[in-house]
MITIKOL-963112 format. One record per residue (C-alpha): residue number from 1; residue in one letter; x, y, z. Coordinates in Angstrom, 1 decimal, padded with zeros to 4 digits. Layout:
@pos:NUM; code:A; xx:X; yy:Y; zz:Z .
...
//
This chain:
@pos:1; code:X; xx:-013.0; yy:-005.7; zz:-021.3 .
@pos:2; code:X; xx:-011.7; yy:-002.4; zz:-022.7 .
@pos:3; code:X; xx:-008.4; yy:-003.7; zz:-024.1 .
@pos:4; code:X; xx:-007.1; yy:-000.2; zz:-024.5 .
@pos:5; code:X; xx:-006.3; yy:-000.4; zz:-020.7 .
@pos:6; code:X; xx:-003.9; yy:-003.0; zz:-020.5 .
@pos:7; code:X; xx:-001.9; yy:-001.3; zz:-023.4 .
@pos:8; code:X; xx:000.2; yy:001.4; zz:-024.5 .
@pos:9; code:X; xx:000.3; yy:001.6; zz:-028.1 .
@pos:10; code:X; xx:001.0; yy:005.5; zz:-028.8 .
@pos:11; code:X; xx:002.9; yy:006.6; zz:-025.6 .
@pos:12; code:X; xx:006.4; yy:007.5; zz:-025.4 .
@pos:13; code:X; xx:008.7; yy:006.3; zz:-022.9 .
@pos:14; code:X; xx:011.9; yy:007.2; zz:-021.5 .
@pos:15; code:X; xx:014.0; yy:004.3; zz:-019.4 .
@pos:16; code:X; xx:017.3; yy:004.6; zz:-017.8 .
@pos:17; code:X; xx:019.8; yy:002.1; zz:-017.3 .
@pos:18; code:X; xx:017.8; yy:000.7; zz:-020.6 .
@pos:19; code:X; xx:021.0; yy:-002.1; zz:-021.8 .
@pos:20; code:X; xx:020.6; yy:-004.3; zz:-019.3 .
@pos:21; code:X; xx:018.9; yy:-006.6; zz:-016.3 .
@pos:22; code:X; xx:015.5; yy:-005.0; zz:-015.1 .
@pos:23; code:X; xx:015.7; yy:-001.3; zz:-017.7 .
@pos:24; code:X; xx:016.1; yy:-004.1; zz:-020.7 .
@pos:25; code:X; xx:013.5; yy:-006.3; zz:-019.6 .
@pos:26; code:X; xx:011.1; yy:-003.4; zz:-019.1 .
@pos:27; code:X; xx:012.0; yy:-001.9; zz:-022.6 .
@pos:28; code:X; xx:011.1; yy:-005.0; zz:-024.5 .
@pos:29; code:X; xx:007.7; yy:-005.1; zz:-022.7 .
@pos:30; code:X; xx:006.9; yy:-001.5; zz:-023.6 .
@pos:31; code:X; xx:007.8; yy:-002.1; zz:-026.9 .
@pos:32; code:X; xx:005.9; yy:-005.0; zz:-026.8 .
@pos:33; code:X; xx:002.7; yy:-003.4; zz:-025.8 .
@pos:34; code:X; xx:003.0; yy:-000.7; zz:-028.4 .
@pos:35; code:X; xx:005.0; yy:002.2; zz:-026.8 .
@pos:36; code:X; xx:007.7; yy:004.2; zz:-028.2 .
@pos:37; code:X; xx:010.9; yy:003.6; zz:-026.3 .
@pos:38; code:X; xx:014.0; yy:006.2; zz:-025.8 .
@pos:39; code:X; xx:016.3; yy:004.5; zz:-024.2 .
@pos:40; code:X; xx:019.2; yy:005.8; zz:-021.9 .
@pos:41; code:X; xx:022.8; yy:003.7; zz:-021.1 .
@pos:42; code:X; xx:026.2; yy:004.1; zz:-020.8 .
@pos:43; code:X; xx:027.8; yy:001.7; zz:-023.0 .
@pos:44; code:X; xx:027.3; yy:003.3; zz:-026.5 .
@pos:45; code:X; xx:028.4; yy:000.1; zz:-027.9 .
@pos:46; code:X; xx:025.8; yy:-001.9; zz:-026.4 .
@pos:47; code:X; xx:023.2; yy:000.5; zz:-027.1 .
@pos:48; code:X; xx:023.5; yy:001.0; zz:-030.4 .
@pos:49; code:X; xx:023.4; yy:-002.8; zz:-030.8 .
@pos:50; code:X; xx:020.0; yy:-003.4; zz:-029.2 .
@pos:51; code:X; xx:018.6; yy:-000.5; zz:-031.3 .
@pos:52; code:X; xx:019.4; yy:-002.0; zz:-034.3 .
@pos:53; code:X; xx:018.0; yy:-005.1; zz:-033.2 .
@pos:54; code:X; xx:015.0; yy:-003.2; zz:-032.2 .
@pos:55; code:X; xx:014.4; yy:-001.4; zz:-035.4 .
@pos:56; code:X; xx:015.0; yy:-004.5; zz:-037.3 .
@pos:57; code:X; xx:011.9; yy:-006.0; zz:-035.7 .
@pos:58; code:X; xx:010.1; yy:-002.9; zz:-036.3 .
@pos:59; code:X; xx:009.9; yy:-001.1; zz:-033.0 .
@pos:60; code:X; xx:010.2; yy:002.9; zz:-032.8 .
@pos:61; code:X; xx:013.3; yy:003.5; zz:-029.9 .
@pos:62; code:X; xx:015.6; yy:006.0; zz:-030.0 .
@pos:63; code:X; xx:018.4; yy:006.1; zz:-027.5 .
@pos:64; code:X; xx:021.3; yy:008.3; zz:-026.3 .
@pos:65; code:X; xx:024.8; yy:006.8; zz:-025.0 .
@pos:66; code:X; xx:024.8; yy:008.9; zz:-021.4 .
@pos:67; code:X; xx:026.4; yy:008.7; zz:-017.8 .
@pos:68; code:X; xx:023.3; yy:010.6; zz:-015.9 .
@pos:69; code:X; xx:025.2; yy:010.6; zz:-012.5 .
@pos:70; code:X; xx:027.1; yy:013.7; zz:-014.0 .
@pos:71; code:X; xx:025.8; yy:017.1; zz:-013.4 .
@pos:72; code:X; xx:023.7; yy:018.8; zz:-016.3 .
@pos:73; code:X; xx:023.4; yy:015.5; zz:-018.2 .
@pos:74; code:X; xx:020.0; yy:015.0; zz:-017.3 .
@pos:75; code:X; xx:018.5; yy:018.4; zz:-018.9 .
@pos:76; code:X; xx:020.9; yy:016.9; zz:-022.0 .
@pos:77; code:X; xx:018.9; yy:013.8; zz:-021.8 .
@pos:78; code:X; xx:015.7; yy:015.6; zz:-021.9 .
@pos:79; code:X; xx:016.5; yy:018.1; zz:-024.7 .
@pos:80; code:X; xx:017.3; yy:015.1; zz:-026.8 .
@pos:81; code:X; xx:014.0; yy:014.0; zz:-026.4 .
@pos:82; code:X; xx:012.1; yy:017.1; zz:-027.0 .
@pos:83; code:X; xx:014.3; yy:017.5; zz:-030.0 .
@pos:84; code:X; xx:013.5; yy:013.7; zz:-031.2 .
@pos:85; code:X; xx:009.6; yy:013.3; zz:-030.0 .
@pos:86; code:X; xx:008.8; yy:016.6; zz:-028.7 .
@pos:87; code:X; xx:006.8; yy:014.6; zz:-026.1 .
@pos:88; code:X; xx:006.8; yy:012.5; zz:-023.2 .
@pos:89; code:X; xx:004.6; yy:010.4; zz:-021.3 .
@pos:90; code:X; xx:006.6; yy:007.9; zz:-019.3 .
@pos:91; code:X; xx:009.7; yy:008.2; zz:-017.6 .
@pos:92; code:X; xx:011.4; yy:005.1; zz:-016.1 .
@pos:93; code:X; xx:013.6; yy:005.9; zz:-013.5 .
@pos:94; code:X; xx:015.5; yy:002.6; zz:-013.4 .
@pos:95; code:X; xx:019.2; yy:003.4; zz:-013.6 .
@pos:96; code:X; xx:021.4; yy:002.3; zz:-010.2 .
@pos:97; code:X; xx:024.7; yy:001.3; zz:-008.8 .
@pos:98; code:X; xx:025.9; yy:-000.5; zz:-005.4 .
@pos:99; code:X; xx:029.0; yy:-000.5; zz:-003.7 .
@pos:100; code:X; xx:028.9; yy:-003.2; zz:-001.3 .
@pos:101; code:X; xx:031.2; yy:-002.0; zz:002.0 .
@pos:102; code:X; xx:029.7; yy:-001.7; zz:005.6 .
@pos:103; code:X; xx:029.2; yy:002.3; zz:006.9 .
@pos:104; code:X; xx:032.5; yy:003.2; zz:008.0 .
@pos:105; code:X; xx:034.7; yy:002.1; zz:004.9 .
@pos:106; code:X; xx:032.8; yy:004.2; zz:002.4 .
@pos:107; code:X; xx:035.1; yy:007.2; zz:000.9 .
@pos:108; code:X; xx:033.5; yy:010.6; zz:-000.3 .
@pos:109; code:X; xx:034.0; yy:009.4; zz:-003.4 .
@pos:110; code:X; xx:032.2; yy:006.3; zz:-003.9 .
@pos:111; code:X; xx:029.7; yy:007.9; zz:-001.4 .
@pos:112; code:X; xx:028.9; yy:010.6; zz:-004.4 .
@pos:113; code:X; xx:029.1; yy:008.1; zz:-007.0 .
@pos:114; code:X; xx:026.0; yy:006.1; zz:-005.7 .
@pos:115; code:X; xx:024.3; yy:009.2; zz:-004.7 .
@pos:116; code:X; xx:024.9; yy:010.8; zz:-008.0 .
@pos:117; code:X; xx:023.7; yy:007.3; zz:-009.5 .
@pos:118; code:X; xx:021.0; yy:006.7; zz:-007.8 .
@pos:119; code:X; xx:019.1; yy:009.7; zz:-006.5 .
@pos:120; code:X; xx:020.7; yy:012.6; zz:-008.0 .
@pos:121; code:X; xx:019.9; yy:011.3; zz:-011.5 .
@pos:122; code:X; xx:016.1; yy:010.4; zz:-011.0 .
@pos:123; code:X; xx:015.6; yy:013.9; zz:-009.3 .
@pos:124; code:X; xx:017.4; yy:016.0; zz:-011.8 .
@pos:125; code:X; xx:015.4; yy:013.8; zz:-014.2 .
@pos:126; code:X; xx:012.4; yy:014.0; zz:-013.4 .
@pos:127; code:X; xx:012.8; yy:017.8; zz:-013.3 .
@pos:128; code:X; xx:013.6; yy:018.3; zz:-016.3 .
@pos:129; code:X; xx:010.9; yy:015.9; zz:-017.9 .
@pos:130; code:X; xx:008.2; yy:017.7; zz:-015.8 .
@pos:131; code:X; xx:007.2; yy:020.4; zz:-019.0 .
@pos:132; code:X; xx:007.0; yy:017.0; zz:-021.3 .
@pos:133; code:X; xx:004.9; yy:015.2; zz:-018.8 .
@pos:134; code:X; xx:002.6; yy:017.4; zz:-017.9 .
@pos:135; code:X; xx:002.3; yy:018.5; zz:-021.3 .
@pos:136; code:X; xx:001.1; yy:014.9; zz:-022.1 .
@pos:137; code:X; xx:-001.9; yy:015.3; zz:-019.6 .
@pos:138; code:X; xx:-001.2; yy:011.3; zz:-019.2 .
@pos:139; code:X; xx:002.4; yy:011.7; zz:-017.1 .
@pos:140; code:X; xx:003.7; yy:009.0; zz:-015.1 .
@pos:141; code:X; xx:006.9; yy:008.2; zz:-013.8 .
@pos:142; code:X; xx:007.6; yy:004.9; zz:-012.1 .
@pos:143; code:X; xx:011.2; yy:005.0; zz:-009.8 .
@pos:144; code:X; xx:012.9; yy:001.6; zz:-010.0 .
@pos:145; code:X; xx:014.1; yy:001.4; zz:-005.8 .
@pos:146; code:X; xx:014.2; yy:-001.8; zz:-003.5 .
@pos:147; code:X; xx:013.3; yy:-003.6; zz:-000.8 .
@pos:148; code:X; xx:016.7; yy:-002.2; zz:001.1 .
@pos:149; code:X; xx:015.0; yy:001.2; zz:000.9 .
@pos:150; code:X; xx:012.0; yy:-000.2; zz:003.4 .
@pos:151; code:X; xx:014.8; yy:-002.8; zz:005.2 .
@pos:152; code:X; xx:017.6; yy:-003.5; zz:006.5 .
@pos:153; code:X; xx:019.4; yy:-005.6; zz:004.3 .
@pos:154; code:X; xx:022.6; yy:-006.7; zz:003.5 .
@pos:155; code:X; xx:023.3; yy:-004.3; zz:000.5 .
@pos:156; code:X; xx:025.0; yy:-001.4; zz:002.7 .
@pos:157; code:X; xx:023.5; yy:001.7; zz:004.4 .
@pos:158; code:X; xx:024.6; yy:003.7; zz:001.5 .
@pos:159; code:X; xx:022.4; yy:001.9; zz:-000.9 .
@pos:160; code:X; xx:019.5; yy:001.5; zz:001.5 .
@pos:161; code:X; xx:019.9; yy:005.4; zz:002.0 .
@pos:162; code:X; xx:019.4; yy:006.3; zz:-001.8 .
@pos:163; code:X; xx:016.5; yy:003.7; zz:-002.4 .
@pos:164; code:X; xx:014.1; yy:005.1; zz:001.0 .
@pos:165; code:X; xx:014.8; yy:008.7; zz:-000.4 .
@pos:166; code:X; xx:013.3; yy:007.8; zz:-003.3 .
@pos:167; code:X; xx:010.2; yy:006.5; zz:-001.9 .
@pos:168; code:X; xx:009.5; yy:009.6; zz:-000.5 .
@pos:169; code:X; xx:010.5; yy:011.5; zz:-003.3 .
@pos:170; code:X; xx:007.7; yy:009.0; zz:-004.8 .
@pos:171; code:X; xx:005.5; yy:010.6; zz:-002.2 .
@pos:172; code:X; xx:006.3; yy:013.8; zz:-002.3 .
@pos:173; code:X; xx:005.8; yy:014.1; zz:-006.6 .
@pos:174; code:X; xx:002.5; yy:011.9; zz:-006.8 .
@pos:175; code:X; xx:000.8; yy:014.7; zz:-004.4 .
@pos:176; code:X; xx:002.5; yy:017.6; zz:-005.9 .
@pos:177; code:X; xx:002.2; yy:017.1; zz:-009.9 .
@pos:178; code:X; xx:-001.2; yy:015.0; zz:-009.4 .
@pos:179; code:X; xx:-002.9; yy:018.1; zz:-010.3 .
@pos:180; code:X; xx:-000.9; yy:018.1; zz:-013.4 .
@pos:181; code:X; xx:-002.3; yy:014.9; zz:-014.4 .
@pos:182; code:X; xx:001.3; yy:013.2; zz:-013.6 .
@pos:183; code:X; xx:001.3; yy:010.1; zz:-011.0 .
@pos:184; code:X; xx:004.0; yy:008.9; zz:-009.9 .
@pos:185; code:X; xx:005.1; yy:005.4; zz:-008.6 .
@pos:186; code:X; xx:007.6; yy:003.3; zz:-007.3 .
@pos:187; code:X; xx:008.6; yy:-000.9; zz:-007.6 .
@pos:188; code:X; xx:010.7; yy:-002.0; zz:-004.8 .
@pos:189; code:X; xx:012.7; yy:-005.1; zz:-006.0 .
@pos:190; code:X; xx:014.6; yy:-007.8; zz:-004.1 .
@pos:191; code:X; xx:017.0; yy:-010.1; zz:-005.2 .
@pos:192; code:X; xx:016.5; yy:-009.9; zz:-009.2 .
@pos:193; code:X; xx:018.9; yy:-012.0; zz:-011.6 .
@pos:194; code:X; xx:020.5; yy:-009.1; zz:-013.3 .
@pos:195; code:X; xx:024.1; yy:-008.1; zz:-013.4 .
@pos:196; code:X; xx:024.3; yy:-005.9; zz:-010.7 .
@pos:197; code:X; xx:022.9; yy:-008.6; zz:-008.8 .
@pos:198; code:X; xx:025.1; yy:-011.4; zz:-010.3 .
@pos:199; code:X; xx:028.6; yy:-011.3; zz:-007.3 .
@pos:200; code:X; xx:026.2; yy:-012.1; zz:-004.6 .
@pos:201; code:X; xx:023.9; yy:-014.4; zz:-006.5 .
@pos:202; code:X; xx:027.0; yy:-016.2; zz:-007.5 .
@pos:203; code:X; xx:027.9; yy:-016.4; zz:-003.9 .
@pos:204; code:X; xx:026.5; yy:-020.0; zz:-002.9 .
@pos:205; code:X; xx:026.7; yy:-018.8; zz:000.9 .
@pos:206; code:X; xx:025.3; yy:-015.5; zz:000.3 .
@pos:207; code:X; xx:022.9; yy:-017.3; zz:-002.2 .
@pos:208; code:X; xx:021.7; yy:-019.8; zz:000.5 .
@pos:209; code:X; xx:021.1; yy:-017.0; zz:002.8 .
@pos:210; code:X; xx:018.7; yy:-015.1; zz:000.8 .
@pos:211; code:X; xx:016.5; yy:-017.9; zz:-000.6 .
@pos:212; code:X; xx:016.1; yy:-018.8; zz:003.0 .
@pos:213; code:X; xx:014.2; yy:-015.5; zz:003.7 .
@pos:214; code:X; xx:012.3; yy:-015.2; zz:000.8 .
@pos:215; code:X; xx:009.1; yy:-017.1; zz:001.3 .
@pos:216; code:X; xx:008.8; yy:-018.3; zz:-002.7 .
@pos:217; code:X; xx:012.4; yy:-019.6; zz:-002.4 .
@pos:218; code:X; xx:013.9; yy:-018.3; zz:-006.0 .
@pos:219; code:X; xx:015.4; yy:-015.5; zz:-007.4 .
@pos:220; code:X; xx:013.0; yy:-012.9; zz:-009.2 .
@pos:221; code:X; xx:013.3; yy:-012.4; zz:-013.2 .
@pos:222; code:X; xx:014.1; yy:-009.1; zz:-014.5 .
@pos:223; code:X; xx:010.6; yy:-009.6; zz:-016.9 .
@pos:224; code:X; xx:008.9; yy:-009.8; zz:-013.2 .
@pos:225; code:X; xx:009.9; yy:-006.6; zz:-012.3 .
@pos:226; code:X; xx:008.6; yy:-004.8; zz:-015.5 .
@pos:227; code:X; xx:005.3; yy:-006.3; zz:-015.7 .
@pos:228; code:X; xx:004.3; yy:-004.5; zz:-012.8 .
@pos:229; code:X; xx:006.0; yy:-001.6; zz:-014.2 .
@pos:230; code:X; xx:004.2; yy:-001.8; zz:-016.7 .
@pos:231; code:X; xx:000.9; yy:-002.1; zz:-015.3 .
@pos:232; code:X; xx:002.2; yy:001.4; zz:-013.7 .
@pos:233; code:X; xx:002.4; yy:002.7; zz:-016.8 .
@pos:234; code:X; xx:-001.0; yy:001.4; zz:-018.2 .
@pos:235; code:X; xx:-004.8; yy:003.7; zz:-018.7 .
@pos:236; code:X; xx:-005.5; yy:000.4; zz:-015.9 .
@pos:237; code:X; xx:-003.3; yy:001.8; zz:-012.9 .
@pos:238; code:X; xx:-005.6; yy:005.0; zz:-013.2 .
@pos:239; code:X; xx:-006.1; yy:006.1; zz:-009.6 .
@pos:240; code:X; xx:-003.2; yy:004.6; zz:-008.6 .
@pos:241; code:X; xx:-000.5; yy:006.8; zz:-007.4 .
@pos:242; code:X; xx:002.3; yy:007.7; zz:-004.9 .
@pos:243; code:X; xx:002.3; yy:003.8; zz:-004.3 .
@pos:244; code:X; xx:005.1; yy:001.4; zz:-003.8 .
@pos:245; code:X; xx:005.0; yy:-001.7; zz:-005.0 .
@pos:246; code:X; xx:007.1; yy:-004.4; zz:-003.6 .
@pos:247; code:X; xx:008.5; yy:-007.4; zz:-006.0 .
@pos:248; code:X; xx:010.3; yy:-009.4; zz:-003.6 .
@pos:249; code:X; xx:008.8; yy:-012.9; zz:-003.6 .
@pos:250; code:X; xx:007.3; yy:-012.5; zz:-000.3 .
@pos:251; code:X; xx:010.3; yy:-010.9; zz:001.9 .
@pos:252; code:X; xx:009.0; yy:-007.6; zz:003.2 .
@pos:253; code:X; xx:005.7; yy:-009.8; zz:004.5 .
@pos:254; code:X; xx:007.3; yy:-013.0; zz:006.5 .
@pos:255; code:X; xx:007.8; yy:-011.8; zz:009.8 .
@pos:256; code:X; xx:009.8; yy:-014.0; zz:012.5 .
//
């Protein structure tokens, strides 16, 4: 077996939301197998904590303290990166917010906040990493959505709205860059113990209510997640692109 296909020593990647839950867990696995990580968080604090501890064990990471929800910020981002690597081949669209209120109580403004978070970021991202990506002849970019994007679930219409757009943005890049040697894929999480996660998992009712319709009865691990994110990311995933990937312990599949 050609072991140069489940790796990626010498590639550089960029992840979001990089600090915490499913962005740290995929970090330390692409550091793991051999990639360069830049990583991308709000808490500057937090961040430049884990890069210490990073560099400390020997890893190459760079990182900039950055709320990528605000306008212009994400040609910021990627300038830093030119200006630090010059190059890019993987970009991790992972950061997210919820607010948790049913359709009629959201307020324009919390409305653009999740928006902004969500979509608007990983758009305006993966605009501006397009030169760097294609550039690399290897590209990939892997959106970090959710089952509520395929679903109805209980996470609010405003959430659900953000993750199914960026499926088909998913779609729409994979057939669009493929000629520019980028692909372009997407996981689709359920219930994952992370933070964002944490006030319903901590919920014993709520709790109760989603173990009973996932089929594997447990919450996923954030490491879960980025394995197959990973595998996106790998020479191995190929010919695979404009694909969704669901990591949901069985959900989307049990029927009534």
């Amino acid at each position: 077996m050609n072991q140069l296909l489940w790796s990626l020593s010498g590639q550089r990647a960029l992840v979001t939301g990089g600090t915490k839950g499913i962005g740290e867990a995929i970090v330390r696995q692409f550091m793991a197998l051999g990639a360069a990580v830049f990583i991308v968080a709000r808490d500057n604090e937090l961040l430049q904590k884990q890069l210490d501890e990073y560099r400390q064990q020997g890893h190459t990471v760079e990182g900039v303290a950055a709320d990528i929800s605000q306008p212009g910020v994400a040609a910021q981002v990627m300038d830093a990166v030119n200006s630090t690597w010059g190059s890019l081949d993987i970009l991790v669209n992972n950061a997210g917010t919820n607010i948790r209120k049913s359709t009629v109580e959201y307020s324009p403004s919390e409305y653009d906040h999740v928006l902004n978070t969500n979509l608007r970021s990983a758009y305006e991202l993966s605009q501006a990493a397009y030169p760097l990506l294609k550039a690399s002849g290897i590209g990939k970019i892997i959106f970090v959505s959710s089952v509520s994007g395929m679903t109805h679930t209980s996470s609010g219409s405003l959430y659900g709205m953000t993750k199914a757009a960026m499926l088909q943005l998913t779609r729409n890049l994979a057939v669009e860059w493929a000629s520019d040697g980028i692909r372009v894929n997407a996981v689709a999480p359920w219930y994952i113990k992370t933070p964002l996660a944490t006030p319903v998992l901590t919920n014993p009712e709520k709790l109760t209510a989603i173990l009973s319709r996932t089929p594997m009865k447990r919450i996923g691990e954030p490491e879960e997640v980025a394995s197959v994110v990973s595998f996106l990311s790998m020479p191995a995933s190929g010919y695979v692109t404009g694909q969704t990937i669901a990591v949901d312990g069985g959900l989307l599949a049990w029927g009534y």
